[in-house]
C-alpha positions as CSV (number, residue, x, y, z in Angstrom):
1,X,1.8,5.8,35.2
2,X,2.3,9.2,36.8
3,X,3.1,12.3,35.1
4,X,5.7,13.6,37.6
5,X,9.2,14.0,36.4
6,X,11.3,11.1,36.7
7,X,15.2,10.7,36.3
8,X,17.2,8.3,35.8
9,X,21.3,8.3,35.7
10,X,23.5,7.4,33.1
11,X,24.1,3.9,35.7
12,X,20.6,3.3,35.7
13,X,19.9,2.9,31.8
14,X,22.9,1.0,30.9
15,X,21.7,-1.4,33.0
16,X,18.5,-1.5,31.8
17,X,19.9,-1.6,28.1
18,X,21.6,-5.0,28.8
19,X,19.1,-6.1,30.8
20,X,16.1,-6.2,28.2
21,X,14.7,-4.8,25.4
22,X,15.0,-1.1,24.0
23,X,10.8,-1.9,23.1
24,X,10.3,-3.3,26.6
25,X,12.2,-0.1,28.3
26,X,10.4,2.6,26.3
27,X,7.3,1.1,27.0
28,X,8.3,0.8,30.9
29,X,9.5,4.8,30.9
30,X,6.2,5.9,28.7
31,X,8.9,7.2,26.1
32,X,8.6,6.3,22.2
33,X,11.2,4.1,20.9
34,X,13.1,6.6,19.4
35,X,13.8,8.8,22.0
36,X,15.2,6.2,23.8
37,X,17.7,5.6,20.9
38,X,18.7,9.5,21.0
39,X,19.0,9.3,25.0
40,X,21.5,6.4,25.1
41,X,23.1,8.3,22.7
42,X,23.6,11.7,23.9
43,X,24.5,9.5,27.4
44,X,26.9,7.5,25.7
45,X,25.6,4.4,26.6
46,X,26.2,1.6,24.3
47,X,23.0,-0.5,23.2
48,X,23.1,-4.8,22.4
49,X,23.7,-5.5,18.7
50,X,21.0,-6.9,15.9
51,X,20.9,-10.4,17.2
52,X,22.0,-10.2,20.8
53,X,18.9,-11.2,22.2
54,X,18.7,-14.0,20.0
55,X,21.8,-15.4,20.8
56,X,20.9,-15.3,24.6
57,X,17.7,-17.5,23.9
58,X,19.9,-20.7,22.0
59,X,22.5,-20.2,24.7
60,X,25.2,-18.7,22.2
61,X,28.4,-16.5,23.5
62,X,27.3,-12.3,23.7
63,X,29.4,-9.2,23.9
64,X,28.6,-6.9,26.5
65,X,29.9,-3.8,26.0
66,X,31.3,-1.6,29.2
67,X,30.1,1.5,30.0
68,X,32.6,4.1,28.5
69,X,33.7,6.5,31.5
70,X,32.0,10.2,30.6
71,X,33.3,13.1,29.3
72,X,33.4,16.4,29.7
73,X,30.6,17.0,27.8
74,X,28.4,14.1,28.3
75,X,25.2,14.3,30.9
76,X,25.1,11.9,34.2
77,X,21.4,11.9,34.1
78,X,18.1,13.1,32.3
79,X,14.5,13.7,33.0
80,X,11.9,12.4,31.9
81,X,9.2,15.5,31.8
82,X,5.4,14.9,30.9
83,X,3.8,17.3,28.4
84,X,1.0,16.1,26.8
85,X,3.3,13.1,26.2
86,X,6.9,12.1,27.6
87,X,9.7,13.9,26.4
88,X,13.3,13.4,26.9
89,X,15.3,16.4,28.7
90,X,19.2,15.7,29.5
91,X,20.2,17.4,32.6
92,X,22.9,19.8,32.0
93,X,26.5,18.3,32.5
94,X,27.8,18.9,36.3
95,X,30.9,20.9,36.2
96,X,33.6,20.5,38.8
97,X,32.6,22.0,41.7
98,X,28.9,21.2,41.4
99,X,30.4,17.5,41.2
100,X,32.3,18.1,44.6
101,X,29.4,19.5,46.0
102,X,26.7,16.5,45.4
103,X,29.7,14.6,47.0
104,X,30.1,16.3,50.0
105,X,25.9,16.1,50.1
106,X,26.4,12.5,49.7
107,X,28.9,12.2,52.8
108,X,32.0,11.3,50.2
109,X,35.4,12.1,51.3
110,X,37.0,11.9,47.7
111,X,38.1,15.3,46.6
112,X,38.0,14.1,43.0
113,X,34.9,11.6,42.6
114,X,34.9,9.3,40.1
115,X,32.0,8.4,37.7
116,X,31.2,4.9,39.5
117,X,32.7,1.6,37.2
118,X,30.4,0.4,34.9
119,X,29.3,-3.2,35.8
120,X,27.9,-5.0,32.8
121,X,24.9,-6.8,34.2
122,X,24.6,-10.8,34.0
123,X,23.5,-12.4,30.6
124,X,19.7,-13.3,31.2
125,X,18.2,-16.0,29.1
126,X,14.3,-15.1,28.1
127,X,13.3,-18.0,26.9
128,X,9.2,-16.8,26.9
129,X,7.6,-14.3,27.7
130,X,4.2,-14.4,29.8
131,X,2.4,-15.7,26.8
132,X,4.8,-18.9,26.6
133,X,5.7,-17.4,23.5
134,X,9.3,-16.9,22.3
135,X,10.3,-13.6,21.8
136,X,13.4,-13.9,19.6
137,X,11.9,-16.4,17.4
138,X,9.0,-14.4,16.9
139,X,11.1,-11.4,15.7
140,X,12.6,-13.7,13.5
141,X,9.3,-14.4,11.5
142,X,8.8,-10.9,11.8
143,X,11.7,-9.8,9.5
144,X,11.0,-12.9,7.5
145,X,8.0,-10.3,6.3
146,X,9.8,-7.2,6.4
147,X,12.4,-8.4,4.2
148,X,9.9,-9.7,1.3
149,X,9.6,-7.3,-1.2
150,X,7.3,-8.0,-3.5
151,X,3.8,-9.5,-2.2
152,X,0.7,-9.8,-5.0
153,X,-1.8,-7.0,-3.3
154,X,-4.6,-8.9,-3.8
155,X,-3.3,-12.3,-2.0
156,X,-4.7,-13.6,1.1
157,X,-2.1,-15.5,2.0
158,X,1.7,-15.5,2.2
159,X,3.8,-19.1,2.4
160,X,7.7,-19.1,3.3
161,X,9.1,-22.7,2.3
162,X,12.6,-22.6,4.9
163,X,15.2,-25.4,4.7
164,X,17.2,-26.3,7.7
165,X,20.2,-23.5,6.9
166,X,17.2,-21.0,6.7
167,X,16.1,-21.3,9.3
168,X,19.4,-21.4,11.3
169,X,20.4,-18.1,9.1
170,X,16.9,-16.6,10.4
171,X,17.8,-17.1,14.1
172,X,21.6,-15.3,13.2
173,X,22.8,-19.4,14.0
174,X,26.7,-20.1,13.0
175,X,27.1,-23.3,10.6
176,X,28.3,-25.8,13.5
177,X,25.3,-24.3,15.6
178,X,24.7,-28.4,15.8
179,X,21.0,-28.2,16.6
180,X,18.6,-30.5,14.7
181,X,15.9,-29.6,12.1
182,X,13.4,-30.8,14.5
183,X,14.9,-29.1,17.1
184,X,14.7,-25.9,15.1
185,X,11.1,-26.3,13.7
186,X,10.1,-27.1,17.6
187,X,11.5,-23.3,18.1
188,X,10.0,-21.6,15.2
189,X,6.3,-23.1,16.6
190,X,6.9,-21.2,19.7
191,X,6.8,-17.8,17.9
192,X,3.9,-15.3,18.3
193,X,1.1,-16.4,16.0
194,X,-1.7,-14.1,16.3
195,X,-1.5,-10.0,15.8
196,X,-4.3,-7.4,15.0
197,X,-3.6,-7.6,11.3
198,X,-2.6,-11.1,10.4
199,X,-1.5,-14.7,12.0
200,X,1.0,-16.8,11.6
201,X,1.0,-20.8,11.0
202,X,4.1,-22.9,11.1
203,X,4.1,-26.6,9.6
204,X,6.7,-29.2,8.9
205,X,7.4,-28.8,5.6
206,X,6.0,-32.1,2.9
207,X,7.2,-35.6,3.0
208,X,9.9,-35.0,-0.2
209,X,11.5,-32.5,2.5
210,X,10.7,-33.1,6.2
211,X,13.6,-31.5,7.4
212,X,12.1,-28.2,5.8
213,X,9.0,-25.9,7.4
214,X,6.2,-23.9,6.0
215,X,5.6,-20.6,7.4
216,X,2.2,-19.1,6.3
217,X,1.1,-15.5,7.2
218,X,-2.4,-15.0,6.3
219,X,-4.1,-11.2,5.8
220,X,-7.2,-11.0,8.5
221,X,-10.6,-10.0,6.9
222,X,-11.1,-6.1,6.6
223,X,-7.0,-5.4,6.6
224,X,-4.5,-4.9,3.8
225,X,-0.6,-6.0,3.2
226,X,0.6,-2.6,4.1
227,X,-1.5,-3.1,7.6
228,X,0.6,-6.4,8.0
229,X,3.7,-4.6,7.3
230,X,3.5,-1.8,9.1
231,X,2.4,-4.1,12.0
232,X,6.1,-6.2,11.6
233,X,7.8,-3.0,11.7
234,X,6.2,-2.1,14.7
235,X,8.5,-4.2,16.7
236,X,11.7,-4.1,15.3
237,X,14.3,-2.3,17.3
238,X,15.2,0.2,14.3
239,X,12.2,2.4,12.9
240,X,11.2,2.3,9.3
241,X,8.7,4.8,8.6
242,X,8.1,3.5,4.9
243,X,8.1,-0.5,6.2
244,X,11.0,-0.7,3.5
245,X,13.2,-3.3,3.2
246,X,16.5,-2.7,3.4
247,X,17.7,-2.8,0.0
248,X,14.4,-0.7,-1.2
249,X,15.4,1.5,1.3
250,X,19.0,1.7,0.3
251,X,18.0,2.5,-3.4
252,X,14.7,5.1,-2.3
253,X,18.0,7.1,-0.5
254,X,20.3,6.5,-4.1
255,X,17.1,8.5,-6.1
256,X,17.1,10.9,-3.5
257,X,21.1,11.3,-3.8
258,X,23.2,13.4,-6.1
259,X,24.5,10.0,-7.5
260,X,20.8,10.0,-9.2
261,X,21.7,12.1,-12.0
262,X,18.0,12.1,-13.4
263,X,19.4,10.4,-16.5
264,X,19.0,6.6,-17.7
265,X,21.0,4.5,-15.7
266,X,22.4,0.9,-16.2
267,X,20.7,-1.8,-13.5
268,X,24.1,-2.9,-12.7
269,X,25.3,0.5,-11.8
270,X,22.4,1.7,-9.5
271,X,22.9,-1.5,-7.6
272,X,26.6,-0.7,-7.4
273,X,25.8,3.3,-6.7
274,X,22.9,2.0,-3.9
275,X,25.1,-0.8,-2.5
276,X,22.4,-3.0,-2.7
277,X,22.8,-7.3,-1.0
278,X,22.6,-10.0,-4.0
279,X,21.6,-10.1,-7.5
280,X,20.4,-6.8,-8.8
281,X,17.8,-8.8,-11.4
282,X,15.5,-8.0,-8.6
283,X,15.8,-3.9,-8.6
284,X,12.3,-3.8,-11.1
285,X,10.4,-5.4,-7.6
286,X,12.4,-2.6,-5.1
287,X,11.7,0.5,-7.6
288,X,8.0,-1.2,-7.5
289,X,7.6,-1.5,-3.7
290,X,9.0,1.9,-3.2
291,X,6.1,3.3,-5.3
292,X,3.6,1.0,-3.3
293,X,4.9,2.7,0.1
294,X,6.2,6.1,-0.4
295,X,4.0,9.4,-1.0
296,X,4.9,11.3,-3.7
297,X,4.8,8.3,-6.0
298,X,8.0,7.3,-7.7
299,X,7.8,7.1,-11.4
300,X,10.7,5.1,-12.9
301,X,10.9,5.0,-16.7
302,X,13.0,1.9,-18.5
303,X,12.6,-1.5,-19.8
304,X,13.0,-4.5,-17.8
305,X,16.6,-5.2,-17.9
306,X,17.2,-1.5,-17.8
307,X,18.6,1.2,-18.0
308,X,16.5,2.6,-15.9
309,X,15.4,6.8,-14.6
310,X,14.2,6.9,-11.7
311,X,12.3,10.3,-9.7
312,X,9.6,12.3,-8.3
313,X,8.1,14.2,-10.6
314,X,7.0,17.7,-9.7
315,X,3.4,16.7,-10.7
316,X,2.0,13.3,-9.7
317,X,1.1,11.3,-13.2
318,X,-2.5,10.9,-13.9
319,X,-3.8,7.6,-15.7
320,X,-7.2,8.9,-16.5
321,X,-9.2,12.3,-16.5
322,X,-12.5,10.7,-14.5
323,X,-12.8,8.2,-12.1
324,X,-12.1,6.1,-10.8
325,X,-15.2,4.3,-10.9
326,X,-14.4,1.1,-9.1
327,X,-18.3,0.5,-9.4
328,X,-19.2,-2.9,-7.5
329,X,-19.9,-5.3,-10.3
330,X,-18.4,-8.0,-8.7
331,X,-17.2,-9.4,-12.8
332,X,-16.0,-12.7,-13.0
333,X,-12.8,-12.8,-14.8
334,X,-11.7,-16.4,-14.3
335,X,-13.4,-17.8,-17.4
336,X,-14.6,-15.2,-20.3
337,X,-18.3,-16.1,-20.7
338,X,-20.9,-14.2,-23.0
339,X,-23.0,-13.2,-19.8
340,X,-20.2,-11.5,-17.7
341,X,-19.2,-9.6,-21.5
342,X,-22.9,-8.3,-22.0
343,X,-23.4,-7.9,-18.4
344,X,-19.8,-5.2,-18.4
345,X,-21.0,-3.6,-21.8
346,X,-24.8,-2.7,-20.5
347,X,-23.4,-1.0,-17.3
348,X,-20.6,0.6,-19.3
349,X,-22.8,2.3,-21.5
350,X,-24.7,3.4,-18.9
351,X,-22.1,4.8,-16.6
352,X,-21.3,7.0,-20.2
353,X,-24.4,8.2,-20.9
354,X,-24.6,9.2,-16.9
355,X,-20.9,11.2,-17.0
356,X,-20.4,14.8,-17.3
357,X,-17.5,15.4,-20.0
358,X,-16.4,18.6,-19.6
359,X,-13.8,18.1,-22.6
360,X,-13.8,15.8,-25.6
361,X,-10.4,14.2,-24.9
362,X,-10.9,12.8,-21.5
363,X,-10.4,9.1,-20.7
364,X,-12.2,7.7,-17.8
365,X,-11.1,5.2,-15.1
366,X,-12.9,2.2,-14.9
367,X,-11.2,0.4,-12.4
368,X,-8.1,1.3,-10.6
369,X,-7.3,-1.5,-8.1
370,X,-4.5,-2.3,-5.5
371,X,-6.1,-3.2,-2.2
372,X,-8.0,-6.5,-1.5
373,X,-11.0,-4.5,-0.3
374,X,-11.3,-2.7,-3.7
375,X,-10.5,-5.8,-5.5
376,X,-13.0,-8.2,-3.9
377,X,-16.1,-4.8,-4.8
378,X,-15.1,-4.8,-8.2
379,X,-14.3,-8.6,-9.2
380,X,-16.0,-12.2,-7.8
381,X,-12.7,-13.9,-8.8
382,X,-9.8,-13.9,-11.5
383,X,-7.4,-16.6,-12.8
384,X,-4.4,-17.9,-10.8
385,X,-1.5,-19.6,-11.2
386,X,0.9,-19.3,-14.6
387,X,-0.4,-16.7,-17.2
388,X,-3.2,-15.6,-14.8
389,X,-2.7,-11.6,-16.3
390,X,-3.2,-12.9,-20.0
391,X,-6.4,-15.0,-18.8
392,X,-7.9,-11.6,-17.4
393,X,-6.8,-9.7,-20.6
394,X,-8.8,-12.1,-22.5
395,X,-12.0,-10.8,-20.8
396,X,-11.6,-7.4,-22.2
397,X,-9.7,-8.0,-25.7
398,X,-13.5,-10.2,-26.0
399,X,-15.4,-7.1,-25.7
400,X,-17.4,-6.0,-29.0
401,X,-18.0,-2.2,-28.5
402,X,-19.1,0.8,-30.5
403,X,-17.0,2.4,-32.9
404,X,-16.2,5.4,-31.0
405,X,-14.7,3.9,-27.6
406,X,-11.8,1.6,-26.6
407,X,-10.4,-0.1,-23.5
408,X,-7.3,0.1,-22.2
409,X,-5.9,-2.6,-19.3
410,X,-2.9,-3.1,-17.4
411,X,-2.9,-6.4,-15.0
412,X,0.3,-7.0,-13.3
413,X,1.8,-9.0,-10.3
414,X,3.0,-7.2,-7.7
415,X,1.8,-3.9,-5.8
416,X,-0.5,-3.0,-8.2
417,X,-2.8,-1.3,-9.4
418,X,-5.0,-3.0,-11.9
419,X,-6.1,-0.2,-14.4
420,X,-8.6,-0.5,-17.0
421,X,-9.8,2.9,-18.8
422,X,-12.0,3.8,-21.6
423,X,-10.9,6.2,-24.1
424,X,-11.9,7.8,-27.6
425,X,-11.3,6.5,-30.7
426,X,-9.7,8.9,-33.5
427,X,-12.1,11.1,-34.8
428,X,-15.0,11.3,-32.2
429,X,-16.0,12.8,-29.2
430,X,-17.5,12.0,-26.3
431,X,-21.1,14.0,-26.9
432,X,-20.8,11.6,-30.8
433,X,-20.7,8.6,-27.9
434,X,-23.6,9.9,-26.0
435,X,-25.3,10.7,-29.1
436,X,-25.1,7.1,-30.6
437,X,-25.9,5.5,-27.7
438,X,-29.0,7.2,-26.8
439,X,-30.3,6.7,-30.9
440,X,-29.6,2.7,-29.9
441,X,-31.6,2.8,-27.0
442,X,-34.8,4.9,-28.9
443,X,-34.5,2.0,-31.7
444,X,-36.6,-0.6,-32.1
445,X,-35.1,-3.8,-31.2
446,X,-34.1,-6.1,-33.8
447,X,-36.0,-8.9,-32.7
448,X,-39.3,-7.0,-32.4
449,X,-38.2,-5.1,-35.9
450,X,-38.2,-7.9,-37.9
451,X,-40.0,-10.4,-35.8
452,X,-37.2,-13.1,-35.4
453,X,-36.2,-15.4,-32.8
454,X,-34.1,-15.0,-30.1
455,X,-30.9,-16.3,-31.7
456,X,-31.6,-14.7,-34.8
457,X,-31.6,-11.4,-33.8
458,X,-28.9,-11.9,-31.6
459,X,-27.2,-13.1,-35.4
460,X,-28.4,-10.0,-37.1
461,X,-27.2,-7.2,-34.0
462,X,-23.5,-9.7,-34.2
463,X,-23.4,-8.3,-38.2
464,X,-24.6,-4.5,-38.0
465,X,-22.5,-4.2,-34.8
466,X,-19.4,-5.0,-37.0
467,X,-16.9,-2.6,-36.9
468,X,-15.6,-1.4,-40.6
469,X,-12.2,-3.2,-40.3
470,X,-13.5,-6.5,-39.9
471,X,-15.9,-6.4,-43.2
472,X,-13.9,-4.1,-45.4
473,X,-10.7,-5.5,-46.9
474,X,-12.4,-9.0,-48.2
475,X,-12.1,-9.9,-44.1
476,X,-15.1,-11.1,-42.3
477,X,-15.1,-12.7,-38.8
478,X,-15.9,-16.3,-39.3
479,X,-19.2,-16.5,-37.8
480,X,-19.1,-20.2,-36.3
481,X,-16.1,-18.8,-34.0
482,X,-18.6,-16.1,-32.8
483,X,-21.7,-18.0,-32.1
484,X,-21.1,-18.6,-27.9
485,X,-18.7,-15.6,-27.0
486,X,-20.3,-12.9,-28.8
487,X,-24.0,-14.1,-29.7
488,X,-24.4,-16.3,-26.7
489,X,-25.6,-18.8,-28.9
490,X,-24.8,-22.4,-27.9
491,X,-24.4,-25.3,-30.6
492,X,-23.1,-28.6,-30.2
């Protein structure tokens, strides 16, 4: 492309407007897509509606807008100047005599020219592009992901079940559109299916519903859900820099409103307030996402069904003092087993003894999780399906530690992150820590002590690693209910 100046009239980009794209166009001029927003603007030229183009592809009835006549005030023509990159530069508005002028240099004999009547262009049906692919459908799928707002970080996979009316709703379709299921499903399997970040699989949906289809967007290896975001984003004709959706976006610009008034705030009234699409049950998953996508973090305060205070603090909240470690361990959480527990426990240890503690109140981050890279370093796998979070808490509420320590976890759905800390018990300090556990390691083992065999003195170190609660009190832990977990033992 050269770097010369080029102009173009106020003629010249309507036409192009209804002709293709506003992507397409700014990619043609070497522009960014918003500039070309601001230039039909300050030219007054009217751009397609959401949906237009998809209309044109099923063959539906489209409004093209005329070309308002120009004021007084409103350029003929702009340049298009290179510095470093394009810029858009509007031409100064020609005043009367400057307009006669270009006429007589143009040979007119009209003493008062006349802007020339706008034409609106033909419709033009793009069915495909180059590819064979189907642009409108694939924009389609596209907001299918933009519009999901809440997306498990850690998930490789992503799988939209559409009936027949959802997928005529995703097309912008009315209800006697009369075009099959088939028919429609045929479409969706003409969208784009491969991008940099992810790919997209369309399927007939099961037997019980055939008139259905599954859309699955999987995560490519080495990428993250805010890549595949950002990516859908990319393309759509109005710019999101966050990759909201638009009812997290409508609530992110409530907080940042004076309607926010920094107190707690009934759900039903912040959806009201926000003017937020269907049920507001959902505004826990927007205030989430927002925190997920938007720097400062958000920090909303409130119980699930609300009320709820919502802002951004002048400091960012810390969860820990150190950390975090996020060391590659590579746990398995899916089953609690006696290995993985002793395994966790001998590194832990170690990692404590190895820290510098500058205070005695400082809690350390273990693991703090919310990408699939991170979560795939640190863990081998973890439970799914119902009551997956309660089957990973298990794993660490099974942990026997010292005295002196304790863990803290928070497993959620969702954005994430996955936190687990270690903090001081009442009363000690973290040099009382390092002290204990280097007087363990100089001891003589149990085994070797008191010459025993291997389950025995994996017994005995079960009962002199007892914490005082569970022996004072006339409560003891009932040993038989110990022997695998704990001692590793196995008994039939």
């Amino acid at each position: 492309m050269s770097n010369a100046p080029q102009t173009i009239t106020r003629q010249e980009l309507y036409e192009r407007v209804w002709k293709t794209t506003l992507r397409k166009i700014a990619e043609e001029l070497g522009i960014n897509y918003v500039d070309l927003v601001r230039l039909c603007e300050k030219l007054n030229v009217p751009r397609p509606v959401p949906g237009h183009w998809n209309r044109l592809q099923l063959d539906l009835p489209v409004e093209v807008m005329p070309l308002p006549e120009a004021g007084p005030d409103t350029p003929l023509e702009a340049t298009l100047e290179f510095k470093g990159k394009r810029r858009v530069i509007t031409k100064p508005v020609l005043k009367e005599p400057a307009l006669k002028e270009k006429s007589a240099e143009l040979g007119s004999t009209t003493e008062n020219p006349q802007v020339k009547p706008a034409v609106a262009p033909q419709s033009q049906q793009v069915r495909k592009d180059d590819n064979g692919q189907a642009p409108q459908v694939t924009d389609a799928v596209l907001n299918q992901i933009r519009q999901i707002s809440k997306i498990d970080f850690w998930a490789d996979s992503l799988e939209f079940n559409l009936s027949e009316w959802d997928l005529a709703s995703l097309l912008g379709l009315p209800k006697d559109h009369g075009r099959s299921a088939k028919s429609l499903i045929a479409m969706f399997k003409k969208a784009r299916m491969d991008y940099d970040s992810f790919t997209v699989d369309v399927r007939t949906g099961e037997a019980r519903e055939p008139n259905s289809a599954q859309i699955s967007i999987r995560v490519k290896d080495g990428f993250e859900w805010r890549d595949v975001w950002k990516e859908a984003w990319k393309f759509a004709q109005t710019p999101n820099p966050h990759c909201l959706t638009d009812n997290a976006l409508k609530l992110l610009r409530w907080v940042r409103s004076e309607k926010n008034t920094g107190e707690l705030t009934e759900k039903n009234k912040i959806g009201r307030q926000a003017n937020l699409r269907g049920s507001y049950r959902d505004l826990e998953d927007y205030f989430k996402e927002i925190q997920a996508k938007v720097q400062p973090r958000l920090v909303v305060e409130g119980e699930f069904w609300g009320p709820f205070k919502a802002f951004f603090p002048k400091e960012q909240p810390k969860y820990f003092h150190i950390g975090p470690l996020n060391t590659p361990l590579k746990l398995s959480l899916r089953e609690v087993k006696h290995e993985e527990l002793v395994r966790f426990r001998t590194w832990l240890y170690a990692e404590l003894q190895r820290l510098k503690f500058p205070r005695d109140n400082e809690m350390v981050g273990l693991f703090e999780v919310s990408d699939r890279r991170t979560v795939k370093i640190c863990f081998s796998d973890w439970p799914i399906g119902s009551c997956w979070d309660t089957k990973i808490t298990d794993f660490f509420d099974a942990l026997k530690l010292m005295e002196g320590i304790s863990i803290e976890y928070l497993f959620e759905d969702g954005p994430g992150p996955w936190l687990v800390i270690c903090s001081l018990s009442e009363g000690w300090t973290w040099s009382r820590v390092k002290a204990w556990l280097t007087e363990q390691e100089l001891a003589i083992p149990l085994r070797q002590k008191y010459n025993l065999s291997e389950h025995s003195a994996a017994l005995l170190e079960w009962i002199v690693g007892l914490r005082p609660e569970e022996y004072l009190g006339t409560f003891t832990p009932v040993v038989e209910d110990h022997l695998d977990l704990d001692m590793g033992i196995e008994t039939e």
